[in-house]
C-alpha positions in Angstrom: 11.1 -10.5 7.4 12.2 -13.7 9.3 15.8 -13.1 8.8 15.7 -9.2 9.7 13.8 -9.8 12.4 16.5 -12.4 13.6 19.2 -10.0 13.0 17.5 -7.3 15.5 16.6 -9.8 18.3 20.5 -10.5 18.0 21.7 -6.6 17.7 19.6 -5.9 20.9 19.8 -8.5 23.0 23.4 -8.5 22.9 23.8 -12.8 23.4 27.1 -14.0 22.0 27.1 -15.7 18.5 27.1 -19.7 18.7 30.0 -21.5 17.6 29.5 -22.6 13.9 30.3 -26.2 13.3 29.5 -26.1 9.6 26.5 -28.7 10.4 23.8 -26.1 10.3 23.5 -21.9 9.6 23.5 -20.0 12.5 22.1 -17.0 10.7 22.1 -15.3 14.3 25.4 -16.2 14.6 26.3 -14.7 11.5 24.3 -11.6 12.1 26.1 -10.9 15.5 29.3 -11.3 14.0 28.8 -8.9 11.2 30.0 -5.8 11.1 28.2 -2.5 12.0 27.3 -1.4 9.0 25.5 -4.5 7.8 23.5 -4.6 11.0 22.3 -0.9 10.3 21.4 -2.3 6.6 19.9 -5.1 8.4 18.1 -3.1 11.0 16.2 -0.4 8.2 15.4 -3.8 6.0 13.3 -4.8 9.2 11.6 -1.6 9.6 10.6 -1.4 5.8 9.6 -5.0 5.9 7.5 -4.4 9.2 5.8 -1.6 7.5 5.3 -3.1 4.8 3.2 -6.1 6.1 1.3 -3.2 8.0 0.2 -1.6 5.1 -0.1 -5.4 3.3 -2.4 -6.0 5.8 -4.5 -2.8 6.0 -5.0 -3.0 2.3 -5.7 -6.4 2.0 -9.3 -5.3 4.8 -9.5 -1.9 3.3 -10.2 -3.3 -0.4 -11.8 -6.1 0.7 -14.5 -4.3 2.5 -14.7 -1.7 0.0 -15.9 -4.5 -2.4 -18.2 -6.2 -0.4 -19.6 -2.8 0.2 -19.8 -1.7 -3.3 -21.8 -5.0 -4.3 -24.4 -4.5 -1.8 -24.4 -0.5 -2.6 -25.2 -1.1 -5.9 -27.8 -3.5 -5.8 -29.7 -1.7 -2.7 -29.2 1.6 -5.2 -30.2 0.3 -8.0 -33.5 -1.5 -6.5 -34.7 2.4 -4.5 -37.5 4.0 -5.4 -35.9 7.3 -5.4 -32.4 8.8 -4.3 -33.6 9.8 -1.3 -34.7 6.1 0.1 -31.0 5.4 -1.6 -29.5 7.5 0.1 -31.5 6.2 3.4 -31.0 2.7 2.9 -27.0 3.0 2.3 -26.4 5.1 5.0 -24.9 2.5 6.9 -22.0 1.6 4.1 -19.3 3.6 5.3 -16.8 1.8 3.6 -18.1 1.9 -0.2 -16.3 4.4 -2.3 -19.5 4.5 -4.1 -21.8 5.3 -1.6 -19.7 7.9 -0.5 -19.2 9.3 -3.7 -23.3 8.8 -4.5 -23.5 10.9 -0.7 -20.8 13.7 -2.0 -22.6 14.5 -5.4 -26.5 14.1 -3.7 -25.6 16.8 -1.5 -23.7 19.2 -3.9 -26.6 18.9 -6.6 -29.4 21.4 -6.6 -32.8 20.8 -5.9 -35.3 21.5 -8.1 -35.5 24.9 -9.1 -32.9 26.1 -7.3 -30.6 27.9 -9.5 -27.5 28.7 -7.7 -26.9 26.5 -4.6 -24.2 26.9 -2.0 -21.3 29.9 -2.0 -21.1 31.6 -5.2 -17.6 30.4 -6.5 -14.2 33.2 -6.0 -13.0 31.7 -9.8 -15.2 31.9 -12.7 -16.8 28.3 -13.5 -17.2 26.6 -16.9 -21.1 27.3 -17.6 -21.4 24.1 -19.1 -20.2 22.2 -16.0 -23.0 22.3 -12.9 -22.2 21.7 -9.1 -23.1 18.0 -10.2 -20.7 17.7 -12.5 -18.1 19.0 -10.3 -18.7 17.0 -7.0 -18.6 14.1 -8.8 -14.9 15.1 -11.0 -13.9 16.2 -7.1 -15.4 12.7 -5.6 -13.5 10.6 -7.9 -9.9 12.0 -7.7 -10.4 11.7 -4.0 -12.0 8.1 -3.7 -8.5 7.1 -6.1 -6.4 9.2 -3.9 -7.9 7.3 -0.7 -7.7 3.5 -2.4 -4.6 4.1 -3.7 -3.0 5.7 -0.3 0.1 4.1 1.0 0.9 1.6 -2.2 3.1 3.8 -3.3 5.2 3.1 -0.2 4.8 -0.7 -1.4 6.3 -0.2 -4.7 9.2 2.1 -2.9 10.0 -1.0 -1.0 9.9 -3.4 -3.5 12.4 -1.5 -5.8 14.9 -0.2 -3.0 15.4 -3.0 -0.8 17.4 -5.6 -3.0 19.4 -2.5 -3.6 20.2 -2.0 0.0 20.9 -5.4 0.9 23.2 -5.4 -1.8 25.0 -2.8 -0.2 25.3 -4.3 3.1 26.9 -7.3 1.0 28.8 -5.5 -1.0 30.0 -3.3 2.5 30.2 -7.1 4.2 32.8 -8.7 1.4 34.8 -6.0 1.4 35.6 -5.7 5.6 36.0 -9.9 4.6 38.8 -9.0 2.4 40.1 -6.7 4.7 40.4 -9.1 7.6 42.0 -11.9 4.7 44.8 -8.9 4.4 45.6 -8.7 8.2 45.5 -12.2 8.5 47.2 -13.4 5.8 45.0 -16.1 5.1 42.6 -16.7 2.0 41.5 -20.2 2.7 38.2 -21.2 2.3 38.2 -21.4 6.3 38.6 -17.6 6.7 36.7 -16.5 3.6 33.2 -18.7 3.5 32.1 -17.3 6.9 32.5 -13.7 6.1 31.2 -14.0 2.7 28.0 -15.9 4.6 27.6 -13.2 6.6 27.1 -10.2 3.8 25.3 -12.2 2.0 22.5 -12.4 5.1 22.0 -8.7 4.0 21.1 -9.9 0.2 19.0 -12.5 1.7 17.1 -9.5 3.9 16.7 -7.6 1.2 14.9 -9.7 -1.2 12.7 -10.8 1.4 11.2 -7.3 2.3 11.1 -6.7 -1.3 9.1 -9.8 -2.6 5.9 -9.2 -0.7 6.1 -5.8 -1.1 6.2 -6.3 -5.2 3.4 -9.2 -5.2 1.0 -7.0 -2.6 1.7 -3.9 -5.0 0.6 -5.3 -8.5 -2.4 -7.5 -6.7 -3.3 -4.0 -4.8 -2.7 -1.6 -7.9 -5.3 -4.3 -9.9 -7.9 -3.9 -7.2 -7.5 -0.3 -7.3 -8.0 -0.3 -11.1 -11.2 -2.7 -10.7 -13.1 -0.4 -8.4 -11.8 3.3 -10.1 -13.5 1.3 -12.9 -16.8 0.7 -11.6 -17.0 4.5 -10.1 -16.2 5.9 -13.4 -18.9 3.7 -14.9 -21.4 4.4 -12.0 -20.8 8.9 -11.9 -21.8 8.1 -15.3 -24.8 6.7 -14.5 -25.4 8.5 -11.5 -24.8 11.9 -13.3 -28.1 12.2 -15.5 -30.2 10.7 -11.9 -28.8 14.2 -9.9 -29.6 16.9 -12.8 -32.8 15.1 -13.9 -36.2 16.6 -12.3 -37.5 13.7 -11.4 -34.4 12.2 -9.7 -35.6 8.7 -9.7 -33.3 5.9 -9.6 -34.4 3.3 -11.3 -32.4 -0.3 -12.8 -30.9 -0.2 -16.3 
């Protein structure tokens, strides 16, 4: 992300690349010198990498909350009289894909003795399966859906952008060897600071695609942890809705 960002402060500023000495890499420099092509490679490298950090970021507070919320969720749950004083007490966990599944199924589950709550269904049901049952199937695809939103995105990036780098090397080396034929000259004078310059684009590349690659497999493990614990808690939770009593009490 440091390099890209680099290369588009010196695409849109427009400032002159610094002479090179050979004492230190003017990566700048070398940016504003490349070609056009390698500054568009350079340019979408930056906007994945910016995006990806975004959604690095969001994930990183989304999950965390979620698991600090589930804790207290299932200790307040588990300690209730009754779903209802449950359902009271965490109201206020908004961010708990647990409470909000525990919210989904309380209020698609019958009451006692009512036999046929809400709209009578356009498809025919299976008769073994109630409204319980079914909220809390519906309330688990979409609590996965919503943990896992956007790392998909993360994974995109992490397998694409070496690849597109590469290009912008591979694109980079070959104007170099073009400008070696109209000069003349292959010395190690004329080639090194072409050759530097695609590969800034390599460099680009693996840094958008590093973070993106770590962030994916730590975020894909969180996501795994807490579909876990909602599997294991609808289990739970399942017999508390349909039972008469609906009383939730600790194991």
């Amino acid at each position: 992300m440091f390099w890209s960002g680099l290369a588009l402060v010196s695409a849109t500023t427009g400032s002159p690349a610094a002479p090179r000495d050979g004492s230190e890499l003017d990566i700048v420099g070398a940016v504003w010198a490349a070609g056009p092509v390698v500054k568009a490679v350079l340019l979408l490298l930056l906007g994945f990498s910016i995006l990806s950090w975004a959604i690095i970021i969001t994930k990183f507070r989304q999950l965390g909350r979620a698991r600090r919320e589930n804790a207290v969720f299932f200790k307040t749950f588990w300690a209730a009289p009754n779903l209802a004083a449950a359902n009271r007490d965490t109201a206020h966990l908004t961010y708990s894909p647990a409470a909000r599944l525990f919210r989904e199924a309380l209020a698609a589950s019958p009451t006692p003795g009512e036999e046929n709550p809400g709209r009578r269904p356009a498809l025919p049901l299976d008769p073994r399966e109630n409204p319980t049952h079914r909220a809390l199937r519906r309330s688990l695809s979409l609590e996965g859906e919503r943990l896992s939103r956007s790392l998909s995105f993360l994974a995109t990036c992490g397998n694409t952008a070496p690849f597109i780098g590469l290009f912008g090397t591979v694109w980079g080396i070959m104007t170099s060897f073009h400008s070696i034929g109209i000069k003349g000259s292959a010395s190690l004078a004329t080639v090194a600071p072409g050759i530097a310059e695609a590969l800034i684009a390599t460099a680009a590349g693996l840094a958008a695609a590093i973070p993106a690659v770590m962030a994916y497999n730590y975020f894909l493990g969180q996501v795994r942890r807490l579909d876990s614990e909602l599997a294991d808690f609808a289990k739970d939770l399942s017999p508390l809705l349909t039972s008469p009593g609906r009383a939730a009490s600790p194991e």
